[in-house]
C-alpha positions as CSV (number, residue, x, y, z in Angstrom):
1,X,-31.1,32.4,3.6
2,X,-29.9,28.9,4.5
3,X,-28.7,26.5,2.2
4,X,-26.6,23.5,2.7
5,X,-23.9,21.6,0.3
6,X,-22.6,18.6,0.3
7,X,-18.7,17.4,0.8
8,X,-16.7,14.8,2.3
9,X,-13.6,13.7,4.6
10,X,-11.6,11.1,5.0
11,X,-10.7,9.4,7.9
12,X,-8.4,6.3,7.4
13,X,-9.0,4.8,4.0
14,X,-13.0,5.8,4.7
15,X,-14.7,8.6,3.8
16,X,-17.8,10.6,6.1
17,X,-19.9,12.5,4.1
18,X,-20.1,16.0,5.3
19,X,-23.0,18.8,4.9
20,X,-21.8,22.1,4.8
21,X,-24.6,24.4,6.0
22,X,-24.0,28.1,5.0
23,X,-26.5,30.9,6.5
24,X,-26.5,34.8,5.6
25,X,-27.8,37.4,7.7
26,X,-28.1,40.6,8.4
27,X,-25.0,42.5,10.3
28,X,-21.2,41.6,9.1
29,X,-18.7,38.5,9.7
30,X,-17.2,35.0,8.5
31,X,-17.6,32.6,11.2
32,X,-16.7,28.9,9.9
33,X,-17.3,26.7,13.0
34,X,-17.3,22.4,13.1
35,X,-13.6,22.1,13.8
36,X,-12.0,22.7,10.8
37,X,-7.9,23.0,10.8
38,X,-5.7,26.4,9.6
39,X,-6.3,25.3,5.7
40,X,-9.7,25.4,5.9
41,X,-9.7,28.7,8.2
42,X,-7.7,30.2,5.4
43,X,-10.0,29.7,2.8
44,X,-11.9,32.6,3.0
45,X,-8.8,34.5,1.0
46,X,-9.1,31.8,-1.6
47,X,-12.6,31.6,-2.5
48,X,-13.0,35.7,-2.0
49,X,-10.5,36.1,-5.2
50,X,-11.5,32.8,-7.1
51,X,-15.1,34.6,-6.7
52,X,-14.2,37.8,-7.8
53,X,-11.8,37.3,-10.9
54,X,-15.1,35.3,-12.2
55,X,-17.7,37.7,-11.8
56,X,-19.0,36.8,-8.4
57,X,-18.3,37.9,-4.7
58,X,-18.7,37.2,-0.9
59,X,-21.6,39.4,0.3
60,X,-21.2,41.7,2.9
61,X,-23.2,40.3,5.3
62,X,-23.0,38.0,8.9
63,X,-22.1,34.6,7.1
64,X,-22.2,31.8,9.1
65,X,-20.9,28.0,7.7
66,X,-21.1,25.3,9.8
67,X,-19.6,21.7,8.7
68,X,-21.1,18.9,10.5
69,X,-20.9,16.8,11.9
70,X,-19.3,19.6,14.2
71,X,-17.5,17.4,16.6
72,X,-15.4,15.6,13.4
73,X,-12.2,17.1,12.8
74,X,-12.0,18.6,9.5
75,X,-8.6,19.3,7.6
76,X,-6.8,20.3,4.1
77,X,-7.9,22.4,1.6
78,X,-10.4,20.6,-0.4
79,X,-13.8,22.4,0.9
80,X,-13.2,25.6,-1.1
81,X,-15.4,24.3,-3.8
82,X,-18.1,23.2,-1.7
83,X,-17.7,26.6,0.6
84,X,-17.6,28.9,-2.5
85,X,-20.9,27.2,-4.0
86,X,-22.5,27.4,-0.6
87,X,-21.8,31.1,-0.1
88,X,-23.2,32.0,-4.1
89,X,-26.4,29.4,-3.1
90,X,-27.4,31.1,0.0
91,X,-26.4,34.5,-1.4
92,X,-29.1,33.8,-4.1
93,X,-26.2,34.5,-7.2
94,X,-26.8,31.3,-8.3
95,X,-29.6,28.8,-8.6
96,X,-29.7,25.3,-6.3
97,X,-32.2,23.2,-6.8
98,X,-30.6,19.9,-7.6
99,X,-27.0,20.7,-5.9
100,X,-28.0,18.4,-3.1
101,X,-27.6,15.5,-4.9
102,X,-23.9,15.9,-6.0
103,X,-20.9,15.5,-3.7
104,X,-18.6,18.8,-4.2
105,X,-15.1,18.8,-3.7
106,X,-11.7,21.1,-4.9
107,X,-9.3,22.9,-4.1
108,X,-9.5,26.7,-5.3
109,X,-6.4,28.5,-7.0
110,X,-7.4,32.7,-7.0
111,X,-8.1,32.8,-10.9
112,X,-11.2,29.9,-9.9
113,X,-9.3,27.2,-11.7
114,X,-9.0,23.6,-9.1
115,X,-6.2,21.3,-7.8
116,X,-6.1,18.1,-7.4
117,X,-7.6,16.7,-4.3
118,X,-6.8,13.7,-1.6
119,X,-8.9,10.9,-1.2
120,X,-10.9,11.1,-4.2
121,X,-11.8,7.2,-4.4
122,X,-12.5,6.6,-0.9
123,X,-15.0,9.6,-1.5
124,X,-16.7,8.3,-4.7
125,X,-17.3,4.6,-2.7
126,X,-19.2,6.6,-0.2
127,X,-20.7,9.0,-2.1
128,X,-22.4,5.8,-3.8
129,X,-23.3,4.1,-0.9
130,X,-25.1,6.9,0.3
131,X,-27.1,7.1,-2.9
132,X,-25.9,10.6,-4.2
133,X,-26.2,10.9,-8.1
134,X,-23.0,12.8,-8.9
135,X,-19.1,13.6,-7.7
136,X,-18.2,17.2,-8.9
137,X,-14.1,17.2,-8.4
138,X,-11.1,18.3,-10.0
139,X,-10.2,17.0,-13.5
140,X,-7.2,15.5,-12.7
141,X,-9.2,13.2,-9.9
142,X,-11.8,12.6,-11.9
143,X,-10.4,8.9,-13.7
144,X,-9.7,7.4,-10.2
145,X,-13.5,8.6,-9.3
146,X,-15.0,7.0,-12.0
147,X,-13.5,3.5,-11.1
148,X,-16.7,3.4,-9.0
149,X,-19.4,2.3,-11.5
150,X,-23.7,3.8,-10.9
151,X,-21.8,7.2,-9.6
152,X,-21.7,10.1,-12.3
153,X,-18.0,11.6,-11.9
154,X,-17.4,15.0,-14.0
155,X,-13.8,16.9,-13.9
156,X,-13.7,20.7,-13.7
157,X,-11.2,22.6,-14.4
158,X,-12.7,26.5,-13.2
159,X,-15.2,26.8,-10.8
160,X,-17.1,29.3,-13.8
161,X,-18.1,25.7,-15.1
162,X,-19.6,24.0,-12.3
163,X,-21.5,27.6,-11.3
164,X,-22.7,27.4,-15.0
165,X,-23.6,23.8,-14.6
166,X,-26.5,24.6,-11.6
167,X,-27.4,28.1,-12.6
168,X,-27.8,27.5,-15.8
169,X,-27.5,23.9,-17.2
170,X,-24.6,24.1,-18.7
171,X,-24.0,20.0,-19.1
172,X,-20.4,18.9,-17.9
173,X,-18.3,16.1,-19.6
174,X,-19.1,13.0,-17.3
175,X,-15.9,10.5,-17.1
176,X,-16.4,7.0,-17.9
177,X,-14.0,4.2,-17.2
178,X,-14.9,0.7,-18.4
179,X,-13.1,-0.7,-15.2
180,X,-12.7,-3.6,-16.0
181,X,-11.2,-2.9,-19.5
182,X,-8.7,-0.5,-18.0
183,X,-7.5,-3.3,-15.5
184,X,-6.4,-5.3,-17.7
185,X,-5.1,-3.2,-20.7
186,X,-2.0,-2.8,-19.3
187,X,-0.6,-6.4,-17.4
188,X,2.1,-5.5,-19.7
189,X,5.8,-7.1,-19.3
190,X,7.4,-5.5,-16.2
191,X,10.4,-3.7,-17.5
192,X,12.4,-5.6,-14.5
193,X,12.9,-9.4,-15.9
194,X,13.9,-12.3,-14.1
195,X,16.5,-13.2,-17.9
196,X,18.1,-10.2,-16.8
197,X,19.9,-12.0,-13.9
198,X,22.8,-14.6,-14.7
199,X,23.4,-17.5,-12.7
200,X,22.1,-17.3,-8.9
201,X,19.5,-20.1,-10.0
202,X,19.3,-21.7,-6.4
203,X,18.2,-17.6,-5.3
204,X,15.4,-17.6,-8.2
205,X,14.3,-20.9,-7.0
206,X,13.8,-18.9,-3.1
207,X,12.3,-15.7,-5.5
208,X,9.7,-18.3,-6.7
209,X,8.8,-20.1,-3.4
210,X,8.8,-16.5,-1.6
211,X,6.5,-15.3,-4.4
212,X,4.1,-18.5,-4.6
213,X,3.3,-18.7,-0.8
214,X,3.3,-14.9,-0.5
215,X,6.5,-15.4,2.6
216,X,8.8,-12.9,3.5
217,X,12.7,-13.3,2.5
218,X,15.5,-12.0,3.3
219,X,18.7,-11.8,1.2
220,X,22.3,-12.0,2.7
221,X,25.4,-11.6,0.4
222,X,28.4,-9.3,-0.2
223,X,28.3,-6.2,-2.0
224,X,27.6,-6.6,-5.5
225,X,25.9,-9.9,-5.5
226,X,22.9,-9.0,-7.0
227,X,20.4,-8.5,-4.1
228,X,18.9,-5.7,-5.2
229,X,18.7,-7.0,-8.7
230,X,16.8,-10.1,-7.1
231,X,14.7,-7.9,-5.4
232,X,13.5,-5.1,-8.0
233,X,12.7,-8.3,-10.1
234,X,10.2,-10.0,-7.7
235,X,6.7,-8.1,-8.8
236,X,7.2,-9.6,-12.2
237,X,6.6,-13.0,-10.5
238,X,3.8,-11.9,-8.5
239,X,0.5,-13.0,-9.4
240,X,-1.5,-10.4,-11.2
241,X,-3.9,-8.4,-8.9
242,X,-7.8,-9.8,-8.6
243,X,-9.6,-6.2,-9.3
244,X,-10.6,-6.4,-4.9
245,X,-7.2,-6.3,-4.4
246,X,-6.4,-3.4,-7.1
247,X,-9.5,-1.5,-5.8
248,X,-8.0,-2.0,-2.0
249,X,-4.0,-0.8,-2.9
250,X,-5.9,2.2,-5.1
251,X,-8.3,3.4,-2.0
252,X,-4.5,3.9,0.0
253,X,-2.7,5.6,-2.4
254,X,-5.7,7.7,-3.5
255,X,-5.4,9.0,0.6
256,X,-1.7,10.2,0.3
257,X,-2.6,11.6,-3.1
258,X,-0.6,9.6,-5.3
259,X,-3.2,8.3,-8.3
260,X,-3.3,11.6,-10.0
261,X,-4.6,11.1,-13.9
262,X,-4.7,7.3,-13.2
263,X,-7.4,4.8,-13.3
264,X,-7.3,1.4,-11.4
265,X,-4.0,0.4,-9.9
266,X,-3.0,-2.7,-11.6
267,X,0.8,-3.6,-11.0
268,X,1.8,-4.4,-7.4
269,X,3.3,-1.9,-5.8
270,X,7.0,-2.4,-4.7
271,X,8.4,0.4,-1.9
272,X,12.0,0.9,-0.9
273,X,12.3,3.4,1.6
274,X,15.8,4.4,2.7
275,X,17.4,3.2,6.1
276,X,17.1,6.9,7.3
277,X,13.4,6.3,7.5
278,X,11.2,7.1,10.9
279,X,8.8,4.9,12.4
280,X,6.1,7.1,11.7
281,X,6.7,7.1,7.9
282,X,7.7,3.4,7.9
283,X,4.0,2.3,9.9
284,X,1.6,5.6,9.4
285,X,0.8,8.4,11.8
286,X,1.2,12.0,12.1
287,X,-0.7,14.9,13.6
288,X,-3.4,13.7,11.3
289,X,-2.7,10.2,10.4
290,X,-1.8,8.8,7.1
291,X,-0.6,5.6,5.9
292,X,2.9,4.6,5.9
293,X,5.5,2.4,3.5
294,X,4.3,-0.5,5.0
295,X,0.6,0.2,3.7
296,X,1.6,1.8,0.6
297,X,3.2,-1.4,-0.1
298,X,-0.1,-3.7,0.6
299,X,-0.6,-6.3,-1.5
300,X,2.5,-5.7,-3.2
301,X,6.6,-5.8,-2.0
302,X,8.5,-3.2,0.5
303,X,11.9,-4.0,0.1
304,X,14.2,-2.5,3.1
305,X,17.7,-2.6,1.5
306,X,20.8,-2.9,4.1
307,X,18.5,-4.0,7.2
308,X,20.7,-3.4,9.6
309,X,21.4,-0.1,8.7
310,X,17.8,1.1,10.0
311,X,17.3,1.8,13.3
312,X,16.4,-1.2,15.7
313,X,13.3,0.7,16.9
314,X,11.9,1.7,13.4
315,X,12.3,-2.2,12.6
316,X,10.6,-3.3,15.8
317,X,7.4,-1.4,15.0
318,X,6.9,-3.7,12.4
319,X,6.7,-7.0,13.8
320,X,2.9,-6.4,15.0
321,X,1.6,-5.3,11.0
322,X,4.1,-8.2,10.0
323,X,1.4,-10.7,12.4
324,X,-1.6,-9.0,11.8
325,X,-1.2,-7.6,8.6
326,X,-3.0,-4.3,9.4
327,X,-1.9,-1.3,11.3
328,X,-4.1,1.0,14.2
329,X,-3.1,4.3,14.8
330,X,-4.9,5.4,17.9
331,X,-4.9,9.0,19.1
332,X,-7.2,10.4,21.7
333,X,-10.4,11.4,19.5
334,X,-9.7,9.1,17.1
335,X,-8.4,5.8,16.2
336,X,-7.7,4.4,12.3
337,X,-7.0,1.3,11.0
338,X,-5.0,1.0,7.4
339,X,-4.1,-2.0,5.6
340,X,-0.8,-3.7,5.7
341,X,-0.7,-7.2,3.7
342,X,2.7,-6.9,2.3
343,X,5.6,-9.4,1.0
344,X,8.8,-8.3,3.3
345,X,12.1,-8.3,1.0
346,X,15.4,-7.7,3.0
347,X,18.6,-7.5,1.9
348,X,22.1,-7.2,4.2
349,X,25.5,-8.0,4.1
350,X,26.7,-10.5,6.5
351,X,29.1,-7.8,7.8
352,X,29.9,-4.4,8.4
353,X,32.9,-4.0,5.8
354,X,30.8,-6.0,3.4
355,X,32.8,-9.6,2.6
356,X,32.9,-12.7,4.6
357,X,33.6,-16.2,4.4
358,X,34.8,-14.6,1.0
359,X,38.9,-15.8,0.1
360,X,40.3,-13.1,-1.7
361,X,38.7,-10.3,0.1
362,X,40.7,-8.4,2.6
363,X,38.9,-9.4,6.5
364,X,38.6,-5.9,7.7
365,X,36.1,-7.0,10.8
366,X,36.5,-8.9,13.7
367,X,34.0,-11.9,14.7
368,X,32.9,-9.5,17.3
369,X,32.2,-6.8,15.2
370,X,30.2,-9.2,12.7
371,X,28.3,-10.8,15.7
372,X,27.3,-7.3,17.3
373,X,26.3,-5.7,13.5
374,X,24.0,-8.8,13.2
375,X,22.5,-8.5,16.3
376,X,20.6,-5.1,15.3
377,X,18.4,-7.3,13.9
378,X,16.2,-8.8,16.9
379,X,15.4,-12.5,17.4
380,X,11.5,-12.0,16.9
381,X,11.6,-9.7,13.6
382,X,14.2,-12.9,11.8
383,X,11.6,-15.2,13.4
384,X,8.7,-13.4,11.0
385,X,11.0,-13.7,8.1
386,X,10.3,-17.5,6.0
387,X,13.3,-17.6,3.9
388,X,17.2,-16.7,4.6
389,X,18.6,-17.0,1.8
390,X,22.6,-16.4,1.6
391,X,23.5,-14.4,-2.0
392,X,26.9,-15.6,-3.9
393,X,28.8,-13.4,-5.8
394,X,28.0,-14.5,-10.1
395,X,31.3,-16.0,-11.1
396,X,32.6,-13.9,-14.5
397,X,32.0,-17.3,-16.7
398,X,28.3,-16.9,-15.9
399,X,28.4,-13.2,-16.2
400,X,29.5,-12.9,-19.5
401,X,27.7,-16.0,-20.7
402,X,25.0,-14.7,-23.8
403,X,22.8,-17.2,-23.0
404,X,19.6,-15.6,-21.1
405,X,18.0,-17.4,-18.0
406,X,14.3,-18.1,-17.4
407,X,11.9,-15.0,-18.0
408,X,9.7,-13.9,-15.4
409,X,6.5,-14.5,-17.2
410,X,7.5,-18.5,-17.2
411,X,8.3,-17.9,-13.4
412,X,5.0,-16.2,-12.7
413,X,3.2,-18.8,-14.4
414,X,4.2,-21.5,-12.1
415,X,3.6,-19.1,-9.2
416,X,0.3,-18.2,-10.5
417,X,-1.1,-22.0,-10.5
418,X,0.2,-22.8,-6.7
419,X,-1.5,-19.7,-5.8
420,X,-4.7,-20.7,-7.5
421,X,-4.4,-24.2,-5.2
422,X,-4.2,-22.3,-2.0
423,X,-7.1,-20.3,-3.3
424,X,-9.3,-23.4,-3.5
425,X,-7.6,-24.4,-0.1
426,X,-8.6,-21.4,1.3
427,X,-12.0,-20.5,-0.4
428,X,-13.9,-20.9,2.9
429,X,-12.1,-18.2,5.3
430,X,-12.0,-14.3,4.6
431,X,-8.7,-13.7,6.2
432,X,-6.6,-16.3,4.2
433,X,-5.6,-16.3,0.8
434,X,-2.5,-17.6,0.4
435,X,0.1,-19.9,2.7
436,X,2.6,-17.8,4.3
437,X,-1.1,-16.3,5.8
438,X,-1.8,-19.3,7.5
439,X,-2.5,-20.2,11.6
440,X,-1.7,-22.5,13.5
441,X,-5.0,-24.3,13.5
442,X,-4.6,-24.3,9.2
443,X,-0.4,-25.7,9.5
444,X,-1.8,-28.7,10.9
445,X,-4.5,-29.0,9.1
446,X,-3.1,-28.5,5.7
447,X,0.9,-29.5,6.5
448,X,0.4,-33.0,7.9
449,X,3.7,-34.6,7.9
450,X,4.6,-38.5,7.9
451,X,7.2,-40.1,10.0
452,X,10.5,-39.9,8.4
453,X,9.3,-36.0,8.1
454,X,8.8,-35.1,11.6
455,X,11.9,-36.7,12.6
456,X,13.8,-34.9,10.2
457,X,12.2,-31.6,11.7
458,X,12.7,-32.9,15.5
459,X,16.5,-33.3,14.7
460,X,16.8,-30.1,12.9
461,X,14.6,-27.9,15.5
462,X,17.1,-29.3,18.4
463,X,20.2,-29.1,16.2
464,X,19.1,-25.2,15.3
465,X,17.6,-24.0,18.5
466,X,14.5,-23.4,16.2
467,X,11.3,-21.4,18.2
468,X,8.1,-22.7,17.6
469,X,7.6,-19.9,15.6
470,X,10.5,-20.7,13.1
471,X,8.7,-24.4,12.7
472,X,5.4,-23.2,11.7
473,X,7.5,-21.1,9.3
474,X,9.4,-23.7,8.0
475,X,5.9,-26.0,7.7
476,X,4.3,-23.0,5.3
477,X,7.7,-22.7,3.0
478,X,7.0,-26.6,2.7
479,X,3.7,-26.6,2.2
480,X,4.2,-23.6,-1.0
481,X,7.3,-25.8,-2.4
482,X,4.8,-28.8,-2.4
483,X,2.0,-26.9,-4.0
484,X,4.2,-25.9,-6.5
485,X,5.0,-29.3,-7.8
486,X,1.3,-29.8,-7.2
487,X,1.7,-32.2,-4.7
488,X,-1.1,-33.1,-2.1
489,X,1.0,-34.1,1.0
490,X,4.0,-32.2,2.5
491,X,7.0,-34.8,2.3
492,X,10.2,-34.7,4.0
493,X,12.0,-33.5,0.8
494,X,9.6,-30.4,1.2
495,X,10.7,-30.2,4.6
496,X,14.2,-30.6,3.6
497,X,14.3,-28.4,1.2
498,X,12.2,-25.5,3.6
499,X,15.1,-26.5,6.4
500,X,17.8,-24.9,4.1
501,X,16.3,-21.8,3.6
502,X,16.7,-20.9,7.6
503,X,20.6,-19.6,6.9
504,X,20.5,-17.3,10.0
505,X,19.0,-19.9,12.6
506,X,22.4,-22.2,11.9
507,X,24.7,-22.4,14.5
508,X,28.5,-21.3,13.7
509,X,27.2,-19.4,10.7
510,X,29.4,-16.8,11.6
511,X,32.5,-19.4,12.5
């Protein structure tokens, strides 16, 4: 008897749906063809005691399963649901008739009861797409499912209640998310608050402007200045997440298994992977590819603490996503393509023992030294960075003052209404939302400069050595500080202001 069931795979942040086709006949053998990988291979052990510990069992008969499309590769261990029910279907132990409407997917433990499963939102967006009524899944899978609204989603916890369900209409507990309601319960107050930091005003004004235009910063300053403080504080400023955007970072973290029990993502994500980190898990890839840090970290912060402590190469990888703000991982079958719109935070000491420029701290490295531990950090990556801010050491008057500094919900107010301009500004293009996105056909469209401005800029790009590069970024960081005063034209205080926040360009800022 053939039957066939229906399960899916993910390739990317997509899913494919796939139909498992399972045929018994006479004579004896398991032969599982359609490329699938060791895990799925295995699974004859799994389902063979999840079967019988409930009652059931593999006949003893040729069984053949194929899982096409057969030229796809197929991998992990979530098909021993959809094997399992194949095998009892075309065994005749159970009853079928409206098991091809659902999408079936989970992982068996022996006793029959699931785990939790990768992928599980990519899978429901398909699955209703495709116009299939129902996603059978593990429980804790089901909440990130049901996100996807006209798709019934029901969490199992034993395979004994999804056999129950077809043979015998046992009804399952469908899960129902109001989505909307659940994205916005919680835009709680982020437990990190800008009041938190004392003094370092001139650094919150950067945080803002970094935050407003969506640029990337980076953060120079002894040890102890408060750089990681800064930085662990800089999602609270962040505009909230529109529910495309929450929908988008959810679909990636849903691939590397990470929204277990949850619903809709709704705080950005912030990432801060240590300096030991590879370029594989910094940008995505593997055997079988997954996302990286800097796609974990879409439409939210990575923050790389200590830059120049990571290896040059690792760093390098990332100037492309840093452009293009997406990431392709090709192989030979295959190619996939993951998100990468992230906010770059850096952080680094402007030398190797830590101090400089700094009076009372010992000078334990040489100007050659300093010059050679800067120059880990390549021209063309500090080119893709908008602000360079330099990080003081909080004098202990302002440390132990009691008086608290400006919240971050004040902060993200102000950010939130110059990102709402360049929404308007932008409301005709796909690609761009907010400034630091913008090309070179927008900066001089949108950053028109008078006079007094562009000679201002002229001296400064000759005085600095500036690449054209560093003036389109200095145009955008102008262009946020302007919409942040709601201002229609870029002036040269804008541009003044956007020329300071290029520390690393100056000449002699090591001398």
């Amino acid at each position: 008897m053939l039957t066939k069931v229906y399960g899916s795979a993910v390739f990317g942040v997509e899913a494919t749906t796939i139909i498992v086709e399972v045929n018994i006949a006479k004579g004896v053998g398991y032969h599982l063809v359609g490329l699938p990988d060791n895990a799925i291979k295995e699974s004859n052990y799994r389902i063979a005691a999840a079967l019988l510990n409930n009652g059931y069992r593999i006949p003893g008969n040729k069984i053949t399963i194929n899982m096409a499309p057969a030229d796809l590769r197929k991998e992990g261990s979530a098909y021993d649901l959809t094997l399992a029910l194949g095998i009892l279907t075309a065994s005749g132990q159970i009853k079928s008739e409206s098991m091809e409407n659902y999408i079936i997917m989970g992982e068996l433990s022996l006793d029959g009861s699931l785990q939790p499963i990768k992928g599980a939102l990519p899978i429901a967006i398909k699955a209703k797409e495709e116009g299939f009524k129902g996603f059978i899944l593990p429980k804790e899978n089901a909440r990130e499912a049901a996100i996807v609204e006209g798709l019934e989603v029901y969490g199992i916890e034993n395979i004994i209640e999804v056999i129950s369900f077809f043979d015998k209409g046992t009804p399952l507990d469908q899960t129902i998310i109001d989505t909307k309601a659940e994205f916005y319960k919680t835009l709680d107050f982020p437990e990190h608050d800008f009041s938190d930091v004392k003094g370092q005003e001139s650094i919150k004004r950067c945080m803002e402007i970094a935050a407003a235009g969506g640029h990337n910063i980076i953060l120079i300053g002894p040890p102890g200045a408060g750089k990681t403080m800064l930085a662990k504080r800089l999602p609270s400023i962040l505009p909230p997440m529109t529910i495309q955007e929450a929908l988008e970072t959810t679909k990636i973290h849903s691939v590397v298994g990470k929204v277990k029990n949850m619903g809709l993502m709704n705080q950005r994500p912030f990432r801060s992977p240590h300096h030991t980190i590879s370029d594989v898990a910094l940008v995505g890839g593997g055997a079988y590819p997954q996302p990286g840090e800097i796609s974990l970290s879409h439409n939210g912060v990575l923050f790389l603490d200590e830059l120049p402590e990571f290896k040059r190469g690792v760093l390098e990888v990332m100037r492309q996503p840093l452009e293009d703000r997406e990431v392709t991982i090709s192989r030979a079958r295959f190619t996939v393509t993951y998100p990468s719109s992230f906010m770059l935070v850096a952080s680094m000491n402007p030398s190797p023992g830590g101090y400089f420029n700094d009076p009372d701290a010992p000078v334990t490295s040489s100007p050659a030294e300093m010059q050679r531990y800067l120059s880990k950090i390549s021209g063309p990556l500090l080119d893709r960075i908008d602000i360079h801010i330099e990080v003081t050491p909080v004098p202990f008057e302002k440390l132990s003052e009691d008086r608290k500094g400006e919240g971050s919900v004040a902060i993200r107010e102000r950010v939130t209404a110059a990102r709402e301009v360049q929404t308007l500004r932008f409301a005709d293009t796909d690609t761009v939302h907010y400034n630091a996105q913008m090309n070179t056909k927008q900066i001089r469209k949108h950053c028109k400069m008078d006079d007094a401005s562009k000679e201002l800029l002229k001296n400064a790009m000759e005085r600095l050595n500036l690449s054209a590069r560093a003036y389109d970024r200095i145009l955008k960081v102008a262009r946020t500080i302007a919409d942040l005063e709601n201002v229609p034209e870029v002036t040269g205080n804008h541009i003044g202001e956007a020329i300071q926040y290029r520390s690393l360009d100056r000449e002699g800022w090591l001398g």
